[in-house]
N, C-alpha and C positions, 0 to 999 in steps of 0.2 A: 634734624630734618634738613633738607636739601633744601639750599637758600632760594629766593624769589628770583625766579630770572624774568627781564620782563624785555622781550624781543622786539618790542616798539610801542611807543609811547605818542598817541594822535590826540592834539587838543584841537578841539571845536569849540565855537560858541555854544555848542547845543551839549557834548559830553565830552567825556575825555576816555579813550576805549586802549587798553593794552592787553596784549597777546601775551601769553603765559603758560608755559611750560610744569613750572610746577608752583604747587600752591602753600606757604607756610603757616603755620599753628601759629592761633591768635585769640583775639580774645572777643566773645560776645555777649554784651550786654542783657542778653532779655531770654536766651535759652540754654539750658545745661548742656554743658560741655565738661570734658575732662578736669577733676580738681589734678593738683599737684599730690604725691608725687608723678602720674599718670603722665606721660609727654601730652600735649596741649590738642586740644580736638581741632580739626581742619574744619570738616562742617560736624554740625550738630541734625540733627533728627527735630521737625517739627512736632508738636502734640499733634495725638491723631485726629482727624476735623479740622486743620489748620489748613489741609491740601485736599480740597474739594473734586474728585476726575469728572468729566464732562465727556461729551459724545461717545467711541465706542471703549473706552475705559469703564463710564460708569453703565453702560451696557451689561458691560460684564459681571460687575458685580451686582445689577438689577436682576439677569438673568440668574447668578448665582444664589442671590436672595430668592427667587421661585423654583430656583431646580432642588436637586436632589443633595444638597450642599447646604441650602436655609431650609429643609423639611427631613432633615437625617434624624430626628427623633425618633421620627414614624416609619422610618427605614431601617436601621439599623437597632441590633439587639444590644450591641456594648452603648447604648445611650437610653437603652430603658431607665429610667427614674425609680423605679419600685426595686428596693434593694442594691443599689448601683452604689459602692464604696464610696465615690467619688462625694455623695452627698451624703455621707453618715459621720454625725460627730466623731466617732468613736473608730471610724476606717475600715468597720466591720461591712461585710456584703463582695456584691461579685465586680465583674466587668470594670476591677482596678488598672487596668494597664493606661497603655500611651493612650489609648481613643478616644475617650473624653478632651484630655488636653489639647490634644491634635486638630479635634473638631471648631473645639471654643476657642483655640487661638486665633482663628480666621472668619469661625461664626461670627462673635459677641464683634469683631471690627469692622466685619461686612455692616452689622447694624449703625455703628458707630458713625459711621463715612456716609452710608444711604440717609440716617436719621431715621429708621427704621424700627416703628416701638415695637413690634411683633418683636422682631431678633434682639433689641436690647432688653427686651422684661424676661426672655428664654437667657440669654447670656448669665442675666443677673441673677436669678435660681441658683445656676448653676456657682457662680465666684460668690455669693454669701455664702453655698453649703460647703467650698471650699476654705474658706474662711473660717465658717465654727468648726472648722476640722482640726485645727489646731491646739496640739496637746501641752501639757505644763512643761515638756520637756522640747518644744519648738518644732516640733515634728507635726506631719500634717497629713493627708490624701491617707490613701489605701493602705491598713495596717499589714495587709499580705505582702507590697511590697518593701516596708521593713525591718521584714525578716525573711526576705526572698533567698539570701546567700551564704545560709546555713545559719541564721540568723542575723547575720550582717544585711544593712539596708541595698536597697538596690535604687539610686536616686536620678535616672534615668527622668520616669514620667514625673518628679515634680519639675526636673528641671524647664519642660515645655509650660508644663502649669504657671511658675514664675512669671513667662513672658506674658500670657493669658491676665495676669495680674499685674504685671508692669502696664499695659495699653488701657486696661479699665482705670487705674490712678490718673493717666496722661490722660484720658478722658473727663473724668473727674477725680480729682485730685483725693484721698482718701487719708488721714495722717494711720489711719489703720491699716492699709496696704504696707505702710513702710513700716511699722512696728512688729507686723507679722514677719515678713520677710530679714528683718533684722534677726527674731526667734529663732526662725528656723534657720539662720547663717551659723549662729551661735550654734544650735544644735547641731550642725555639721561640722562643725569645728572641733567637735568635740571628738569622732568618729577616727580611730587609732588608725594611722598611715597603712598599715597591712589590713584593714577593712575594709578599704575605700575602693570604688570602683572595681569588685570583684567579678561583674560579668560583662558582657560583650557590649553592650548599646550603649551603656555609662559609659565605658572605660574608653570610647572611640569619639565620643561627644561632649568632651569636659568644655569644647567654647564655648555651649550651650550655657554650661556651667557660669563660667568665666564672665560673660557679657552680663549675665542678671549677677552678678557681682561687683561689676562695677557700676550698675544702673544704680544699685543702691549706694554705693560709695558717694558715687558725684551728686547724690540726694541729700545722704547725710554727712558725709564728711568723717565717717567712724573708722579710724586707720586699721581697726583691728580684722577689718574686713579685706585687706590687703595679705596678709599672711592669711588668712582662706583663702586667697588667690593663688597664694606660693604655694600652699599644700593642693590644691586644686592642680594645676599644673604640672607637678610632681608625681602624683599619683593617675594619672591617667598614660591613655597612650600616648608614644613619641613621635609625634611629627615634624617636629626639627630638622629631625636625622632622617627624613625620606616619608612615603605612605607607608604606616604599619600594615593598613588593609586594605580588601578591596573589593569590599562592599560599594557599592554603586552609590549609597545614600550616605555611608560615613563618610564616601570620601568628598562629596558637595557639602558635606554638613560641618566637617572636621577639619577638611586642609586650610578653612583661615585660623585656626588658634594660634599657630605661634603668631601670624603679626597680631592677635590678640592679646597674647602674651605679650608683647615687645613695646605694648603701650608701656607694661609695668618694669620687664630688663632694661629697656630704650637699648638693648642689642641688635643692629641693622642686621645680622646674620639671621635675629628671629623672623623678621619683616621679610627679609628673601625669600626664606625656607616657605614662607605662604607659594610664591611666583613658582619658587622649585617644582613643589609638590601638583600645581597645576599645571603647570610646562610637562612633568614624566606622566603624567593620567594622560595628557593632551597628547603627546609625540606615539604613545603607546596606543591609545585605544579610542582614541578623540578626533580622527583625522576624517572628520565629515561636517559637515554644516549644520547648526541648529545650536550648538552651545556645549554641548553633552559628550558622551563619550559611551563606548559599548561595556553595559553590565546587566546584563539580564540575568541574576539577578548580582553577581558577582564577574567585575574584571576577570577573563580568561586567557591565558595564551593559546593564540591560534585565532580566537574568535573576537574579530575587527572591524570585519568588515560590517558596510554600511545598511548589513541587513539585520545586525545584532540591534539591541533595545538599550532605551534606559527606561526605569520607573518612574512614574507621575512624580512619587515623591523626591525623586531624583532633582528635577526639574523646578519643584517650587523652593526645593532648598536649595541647589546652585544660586536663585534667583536670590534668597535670602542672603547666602555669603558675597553675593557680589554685592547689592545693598550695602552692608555692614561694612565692606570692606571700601567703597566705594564712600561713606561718611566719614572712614576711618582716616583715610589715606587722602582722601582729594584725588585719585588717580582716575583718570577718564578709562583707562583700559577696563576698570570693573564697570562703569556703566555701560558700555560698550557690550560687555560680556552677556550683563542682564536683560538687555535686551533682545540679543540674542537667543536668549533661550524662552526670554515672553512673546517675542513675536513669531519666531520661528517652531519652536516646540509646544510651548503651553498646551497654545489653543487645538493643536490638533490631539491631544488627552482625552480631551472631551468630547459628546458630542454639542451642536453649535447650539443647543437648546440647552448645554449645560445641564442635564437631566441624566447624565447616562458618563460615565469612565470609565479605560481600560487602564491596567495594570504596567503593560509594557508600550511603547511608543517606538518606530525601527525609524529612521531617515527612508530606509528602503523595505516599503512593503505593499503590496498589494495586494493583499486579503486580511482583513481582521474579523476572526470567527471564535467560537469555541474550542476548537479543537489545539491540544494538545502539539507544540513545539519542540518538544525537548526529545531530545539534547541539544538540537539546533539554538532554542531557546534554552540558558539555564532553569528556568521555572517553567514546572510542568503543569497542565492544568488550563481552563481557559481563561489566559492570560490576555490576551486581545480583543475577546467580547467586552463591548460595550455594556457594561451591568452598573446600575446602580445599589444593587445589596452585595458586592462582590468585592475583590480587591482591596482586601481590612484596611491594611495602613493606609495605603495613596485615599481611601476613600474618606479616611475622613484630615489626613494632613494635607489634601489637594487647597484645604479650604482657606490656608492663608496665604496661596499665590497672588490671586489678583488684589485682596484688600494692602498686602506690605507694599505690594507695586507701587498702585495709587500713593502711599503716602510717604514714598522714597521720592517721586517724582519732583517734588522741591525743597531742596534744604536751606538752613541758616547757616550762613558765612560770616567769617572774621569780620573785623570790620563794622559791624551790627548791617549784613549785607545780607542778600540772599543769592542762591545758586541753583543751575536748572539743568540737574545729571542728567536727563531720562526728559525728552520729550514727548508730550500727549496732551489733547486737550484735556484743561484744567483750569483750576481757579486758586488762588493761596491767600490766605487774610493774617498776616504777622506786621509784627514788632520789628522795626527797622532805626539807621538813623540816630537821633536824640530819641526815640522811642514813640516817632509818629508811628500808628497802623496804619496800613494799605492793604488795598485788595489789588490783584493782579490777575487779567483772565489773560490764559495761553489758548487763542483760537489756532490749530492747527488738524491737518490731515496725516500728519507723520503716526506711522510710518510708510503712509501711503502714497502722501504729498510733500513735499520737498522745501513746503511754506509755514515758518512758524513766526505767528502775531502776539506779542504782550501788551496788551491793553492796560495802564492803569486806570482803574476802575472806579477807586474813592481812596483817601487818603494823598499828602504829599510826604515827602521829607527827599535829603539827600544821603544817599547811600551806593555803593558798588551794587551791579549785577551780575554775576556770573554765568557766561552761556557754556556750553560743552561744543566744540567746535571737532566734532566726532573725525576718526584719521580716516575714513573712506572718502571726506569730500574734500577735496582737490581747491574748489575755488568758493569758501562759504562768504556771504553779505550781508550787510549791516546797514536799515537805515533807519532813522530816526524821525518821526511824527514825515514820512515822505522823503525826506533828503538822508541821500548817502553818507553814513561814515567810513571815513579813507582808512582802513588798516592795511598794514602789508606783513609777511612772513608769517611761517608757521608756529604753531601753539595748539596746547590740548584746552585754552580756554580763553575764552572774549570775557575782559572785566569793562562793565559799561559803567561809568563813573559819573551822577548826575543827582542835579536839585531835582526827582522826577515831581510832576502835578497831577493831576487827575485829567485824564484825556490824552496825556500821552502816548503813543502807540510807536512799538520797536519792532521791526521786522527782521527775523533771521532767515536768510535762505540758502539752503544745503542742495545742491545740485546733486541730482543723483546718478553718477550713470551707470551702466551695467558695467559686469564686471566678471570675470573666469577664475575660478581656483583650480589648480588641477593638485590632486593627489596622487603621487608617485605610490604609495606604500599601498593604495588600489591598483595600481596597472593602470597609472595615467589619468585615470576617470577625472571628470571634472563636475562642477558645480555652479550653479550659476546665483551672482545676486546682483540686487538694484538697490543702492543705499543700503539699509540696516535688513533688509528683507532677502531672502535665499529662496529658490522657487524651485519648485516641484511638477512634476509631470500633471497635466489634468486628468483624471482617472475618472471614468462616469461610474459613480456610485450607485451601489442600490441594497438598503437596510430591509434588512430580513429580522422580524421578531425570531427572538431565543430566551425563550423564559422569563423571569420576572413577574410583574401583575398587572392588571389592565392600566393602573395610576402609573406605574414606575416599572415601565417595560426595559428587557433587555435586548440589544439589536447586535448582529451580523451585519459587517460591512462588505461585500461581496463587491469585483470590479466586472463591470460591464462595457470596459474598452480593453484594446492593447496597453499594455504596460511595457515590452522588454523593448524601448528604443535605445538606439545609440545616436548620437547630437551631433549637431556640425556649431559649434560654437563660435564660429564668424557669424551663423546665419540669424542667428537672435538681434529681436526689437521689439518693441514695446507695441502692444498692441492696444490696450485698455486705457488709462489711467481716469478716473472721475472720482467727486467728491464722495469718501464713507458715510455710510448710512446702514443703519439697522444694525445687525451682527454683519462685520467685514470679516469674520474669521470663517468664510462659510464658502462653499462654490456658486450659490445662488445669490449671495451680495458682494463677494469680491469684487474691492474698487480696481485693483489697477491687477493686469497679465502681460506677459510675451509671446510673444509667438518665435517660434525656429524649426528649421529642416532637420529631419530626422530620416533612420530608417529602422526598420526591427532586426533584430537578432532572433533566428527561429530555435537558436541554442540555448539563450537563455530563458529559462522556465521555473518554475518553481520546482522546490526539491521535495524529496519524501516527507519531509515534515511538513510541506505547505509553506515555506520560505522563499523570497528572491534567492536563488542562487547565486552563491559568490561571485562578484565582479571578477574578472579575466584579462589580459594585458588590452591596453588598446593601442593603437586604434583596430576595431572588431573586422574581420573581414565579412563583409555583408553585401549584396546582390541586392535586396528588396526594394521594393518602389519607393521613392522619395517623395517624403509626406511634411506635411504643416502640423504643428503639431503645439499645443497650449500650454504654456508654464503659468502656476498662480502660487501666491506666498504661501511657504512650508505649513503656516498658523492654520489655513483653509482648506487643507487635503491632508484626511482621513486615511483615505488609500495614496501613497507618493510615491515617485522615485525619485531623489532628489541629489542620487550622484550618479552620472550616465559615464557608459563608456560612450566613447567618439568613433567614426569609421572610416573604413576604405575601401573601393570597389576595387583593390588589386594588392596592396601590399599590406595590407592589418594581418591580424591573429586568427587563426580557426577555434575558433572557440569549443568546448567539448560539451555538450549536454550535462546533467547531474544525474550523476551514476540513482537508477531506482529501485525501488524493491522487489523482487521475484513474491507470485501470490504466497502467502504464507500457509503454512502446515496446521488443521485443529488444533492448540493446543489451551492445558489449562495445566492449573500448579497449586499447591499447596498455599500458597499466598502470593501476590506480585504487588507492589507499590503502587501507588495511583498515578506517578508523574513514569510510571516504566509502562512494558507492554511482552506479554508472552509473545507477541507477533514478531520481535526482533530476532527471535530463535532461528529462526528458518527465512529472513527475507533476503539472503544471500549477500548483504552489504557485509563485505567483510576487514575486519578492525586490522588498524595499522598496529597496536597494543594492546594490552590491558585495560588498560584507562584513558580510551580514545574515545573522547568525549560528544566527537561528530554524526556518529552510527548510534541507531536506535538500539537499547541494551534492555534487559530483563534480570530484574534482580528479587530476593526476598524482603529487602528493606522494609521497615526496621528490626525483623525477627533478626539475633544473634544468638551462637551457640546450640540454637535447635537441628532437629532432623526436617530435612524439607524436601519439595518432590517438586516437578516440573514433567508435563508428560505430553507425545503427542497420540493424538486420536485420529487413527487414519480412517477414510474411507472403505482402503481394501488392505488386507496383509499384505506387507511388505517383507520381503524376504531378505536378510541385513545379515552382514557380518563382519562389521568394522562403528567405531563413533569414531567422531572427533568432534571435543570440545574447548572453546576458544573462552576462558573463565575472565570474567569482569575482576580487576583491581585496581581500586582507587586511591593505594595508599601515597600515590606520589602526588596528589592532591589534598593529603590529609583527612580523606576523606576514610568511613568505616567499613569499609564493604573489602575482604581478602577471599583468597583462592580457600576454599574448602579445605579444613579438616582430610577429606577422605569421604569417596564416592562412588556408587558402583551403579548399573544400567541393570535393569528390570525391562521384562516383558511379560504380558498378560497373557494367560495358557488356562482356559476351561474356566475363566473367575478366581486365578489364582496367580500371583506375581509373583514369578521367580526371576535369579539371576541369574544373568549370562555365562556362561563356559571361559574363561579366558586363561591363556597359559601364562602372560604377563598381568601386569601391571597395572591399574587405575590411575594413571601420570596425574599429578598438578603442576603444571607450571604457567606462568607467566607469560606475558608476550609471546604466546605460538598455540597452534593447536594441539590439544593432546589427544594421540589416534591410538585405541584399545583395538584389538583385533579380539574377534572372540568364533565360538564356532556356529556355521551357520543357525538362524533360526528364523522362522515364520511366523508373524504378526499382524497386527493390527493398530495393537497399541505396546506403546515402550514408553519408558521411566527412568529417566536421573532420579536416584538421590542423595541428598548430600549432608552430609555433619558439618555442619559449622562452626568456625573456629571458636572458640570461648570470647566471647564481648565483641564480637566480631560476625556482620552479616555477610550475605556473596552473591555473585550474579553472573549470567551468561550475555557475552558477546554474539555467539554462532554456537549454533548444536546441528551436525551433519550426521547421518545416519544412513548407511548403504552398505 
């Protein structure tokens, strides 16, 4: 570990505070921390209930307890009880997958935190039939999935299940949670090296693994659960050497194992290789505000910019790895980070009644509806309706965003001290000291307000305080029951050193002032924040029901103002700021906004898919009337634009409109995909390649190897004697879709489909169109059909016919 630096040293009669850089492994008395061999824990993780949230934190999880989050039984079909694997001794029944776990790892805690017996007597159903699930051989959950991989297990979903079981111990401590868990170690120990991890979700998530491996080590002290760590490790993917994938969720899920791993190497190269991996997501696809990075639903090249998405579940698992990594390390950049994506991102998932989720979340978007985005969007489908029966995974993994928040918010530190990563109001009751309890309440408005109060509440003793002295604020303050403590120089942490009493009260103040990012790898655009908060365009919303039921309706978020300005970023000031109340992640109780001069761009519009259209060099050249115009936190707008170009009334950019589609031709096919559209045939947007992922495409997926047809249906005959078609291939993505076999053009004559006359050739190729010349004919209706290759489906880019 990198030694203690301690950058100034101020004794008072009242404390003694030094500024600190970094923080080393130590030792504490009262809460579990890393045994040896393991390098020595920096903080430790409280029992859940040990950190109480208050004002709009425990909002959050109030509202999550009555939204569609604490009543997903009655929602969701993978949580029906009658037959559900998940609760049968024997693993026999359906709805085995992640969904259960996913649900109850954030359910059973929301109860836990609230004191909520509705959700802790529903949790507990569910972790005792978990519990009699376990067979003589230590194995457990759903017998479908072990033998999902040709009989080989597939250990993905117990791995969430573990954690689900980890927080119900640290609740109430069980000596039957660790006997099981110890079982089932042994049983996977047992699991031959070429068995292990043989599909995609396991193989990408072994931290998952990795972390309930040593929850149980540091519990029990059984070394043999260390070499399951090594085989653990070994057998999954490599992220040492780079991101294997780029999946939007493994890679928030996945990029901290190696410093996971490096507990047990103590290799510094492993510990880096975490920074690495999020520095190339981040330089590549991550160059916007909110935490995130663009994967709707998979990292793409090409597609960056700040109109691409991430997944709900993206977002509460970033939050999760920064946590972990953040008690692992002592490093103020991960709480930093986490915030980031809880204040900026989370809350706008949802809607503010937490009753309603969408699937994908853009920095820049100004409509979220039903309607189908893709390829703009990689997931096809309505991916940005608000639905609360929709969206499988995020809907029911969204559930342990806010409860892990809350109970990351204060750790135990060396020292027998505690530590305050993550400000918010709250309260914490621990073991400090020679092993006085204290209770400690954090009155604060952050991240609203720029004032944070620690009250000690009951209890005395003498112990360090750890504050987080975040790198945004410039000149933070310190003082003590009224009177200032003198620190000077920089640090990522204030250690406040004191006999504290009951009535003491410590005030931190974090100045916040506004602040410009600009992104080059946009065309300049910029960003704006104030403290830990990134702020977005005020867009007048207005929610249009789309399905659902009269209890647990689904809404369209439709905008009722202009959206495409460009900023003058000198002209920003703070217009609002008051104390939070109710739900602050909302536009009707948002405490604090801006205001700045703006103008519109009439070029920027939405594109054929219903997308912001890509940002453009700035500064934009624009003429339009200079307007005022409202910023509020990212968290509180639904509809946002939250990276603007800037402008000029003489020497900016002309910016070019977004090429649209020509009306489309009748057509219908033999089969089309559900995230595709026979309409891409004829809408004259015409592909750079093959496998140009930006133009709407038509494909047969997943039909391979058959005969298939595609046809248009005119209104009047068309009198043709030439095609050209532009064939879909996706194999430079790995993807299954190639150029046909072999295909020929039909035309309908009296109820009878013959084919064309041609003295050449029916071309396949790649990248170009292939043009058939044939001899005149009169029609109505004409027909591709095509052989597809063996194991192999196909699709069209453009079908011209004249």
């Amino acid at each position: 570990m990198i030694p203690l630096l301690a950058l100034l040293t101020m004794a008072t009669p009242q404390a003694t505070v030094r500024v600190l850089n970094e923080l080393p492994a130590g030792t504490n008395d009262f809460y579990v921390g890393n045994r040896a061999p393991l390098l020595p824990s920096v903080f430790r993780k409280l029992p859940v209930g040990a950190v109480l949230p208050r004002g709009w934190v425990r909002k959050q999880l109030e509202l999550q307890a009555e939204g569609f989050i604490g009543n997903l039984t009655e929602i969701s079909k993978w949580l029906k009880k009658e037959n559900n694997a998940w609760l049968s001794p024997t693993g026999a029944g359906e709805n085995g997958w992640e969904e259960v776990p996913y649900w109850l790892k954030g359910f059973g805690d929301t109860g836990y935190i609230l004191g909520d017996q509705r959700i802790m007597a529903e949790a507990k159903v569910w972790i005792e039939g978990v519990l009699a699930s376990q067979r003589e051989d230590g194995y457990f959950g759903p017998q479908s999935n072990k033998v999902a991989n040709g009989g080989a297990a597939d250990v993905w979903p117990n791995m969430v299940m573990l954690n689900v079981l980890q927080t119900s111990y640290e609740h109430r401590p069980d000596p039957q949670v660790l006997d099981f868990m110890t079982r089932y170690f042994e049983w996977q120990s047992t699991i031959p090296d070429k068995q292990m991890y043989l599909s995609y979700w396991e193989k990408h998530r072994i931290g998952d693994n990795l972390g309930s491996i040593y929850w149980l080590y540091n519990r029990t002290g059984n070394r043999s659960l260390l070499k399951l760590a090594e085989k653990v490790h070994k057998n999954g993917a490599n992220w040492i050497a780079g991101v294997p994938d780029w999946h939007g969720v493994n890679i928030a899920q996945a990029f901290r194992e190696p410093a996971q791993y490096a507990l047990m190497s103590k290799d510094k190269r492993h510990m880096a290789a975490t920074e690495t991996d999020y520095q190339t997501v981040r330089k590549l696809y991550g160059q916007v505000p909110g935490g995130l990075f663009a994967a709707d639903e998979n990292a793409r090249p090409g597609f960056d910019d700040p109109r691409q998405a991430s997944e709900t579940c993206t977002m509460v698992e970033m939050m999760l790895s920064d946590e972990l990594l953040l008690t692992m390390t002592g490093q103020r950049k991960w709480a930093e980070r986490c915030e980031d994506v809880a204040f900026n991102s989370l809350p706008a998932s949802m809607t503010p009644d937490l009753k309603a989720l969408r699937y994908l979340t853009s920095p820049n978007m100004a409509v979220s509806d039903a309607t189908s985005k893709a390829p703009g969007l990689q997931n096809s489908g309505p991916m940005q309706l608000m639905d609360p029966h929709d969206h499988r995974c995020c809907q029911h993994n969204v559930s342990h965003g806010w409860p892990y928040y809350a109970e990351h918010l204060w750790l135990a530190a060396n020292g027998n001290g505690l530590a305050v990563g993550m400000y918010a109001p709250s309260e914490v009751t621990a073991k400090v000291g020679v092993g006085d309890e204290v209770k400690i309440v954090e009155d604060t408005d952050y991240p609203f307000g720029d004032t944070v109060k620690f009250r000690v509440a009951e209890g005395q003793g003498k112990f360090p305080l750890l504050l987080r002295l975040p790198s945004w604020c410039t000149n933070p303050k310190l003082s003590l029951n009224g009177q200032p403590l003198t620190f000077r120089g920089k640090g990522a942490w204030a250690e406040v050193d004191r006999a504290w009493k009951t009535g003491d009260e410590l005030t931190l103040t974090l100045p916040m002032a506004i602040t410009v990012d600009k992104w080059p790898k946009h065309g300049d655009a910029v960003s704006i924040n104030r403290g830990p908060l990134s702020y977005s365009l005020q867009i007048e919303e207005a929610n249009v029901r789309k399905g659902g039921t009269e209890k647990w309706p689904a809404f369209e978020i439709r905008p009722q103002s202009p959206w495409n300005y460009a900023i003058d970023p000198a002209s920003i000031r703070l217009a609002v700021a008051k104390k939070a109340t109710g739900q602050p992640w909302s536009l009707e109780e948002v405490p604090v906004s801006l205001k700045a001069k703006a103008r519109r761009i009439p070029e920027w519009k939405l594109d054929t898919f219903g997308l912001v259209s890509p940002l453009q060099q700035s500064p934009a050249l624009t003429k339009e009337p200079l307007e005022d115009i409202t910023l509020v936190p990212m968290g509180a707008a639904r509809l946002r634009i939250s990276v603007f170009p800037t402008f000029s009334l003489t020497k900016g950019t002309k910016w070019t409109p977004p090429q649209m589609p020509k009306p489309s031709l009748p057509t219908s096919a033999s089969h089309v995909f559900g995230g595709d559209s026979v309409n891409a045939l004829s809408d004259g947007l015409f592909p750079k390649s093959s496998n140009d992922a930006h133009i709407p495409r038509f494909t047969w997926w997943d039909h391979k190897g058959s005969t298939e047809w595609v046809q248009y249906n005119l209104s009047t005959p068309l009198a043709a004697s030439s095609v050209a078609v532009y064939w879909f291939d996706d194999r430079q993505s790995n993807g299954l879709c190639r150029i046909p076999k072999s295909w020929r053009l039909l035309y309908l004559d009296g109820g009878t489909w013959k084919e064309v006359q041609s003295s050449g050739t029916f071309a396949i190729a790649r990248d170009k169109l292939n043009v058939v010349r044939f001899e005149p004919v009169v029609a109505a209706q004409w027909r591709i059909e095509a052989v597809l290759q063996p194991g192999f489906s196909a699709g069209i880019l453009e079908w011209e016919i004249k």
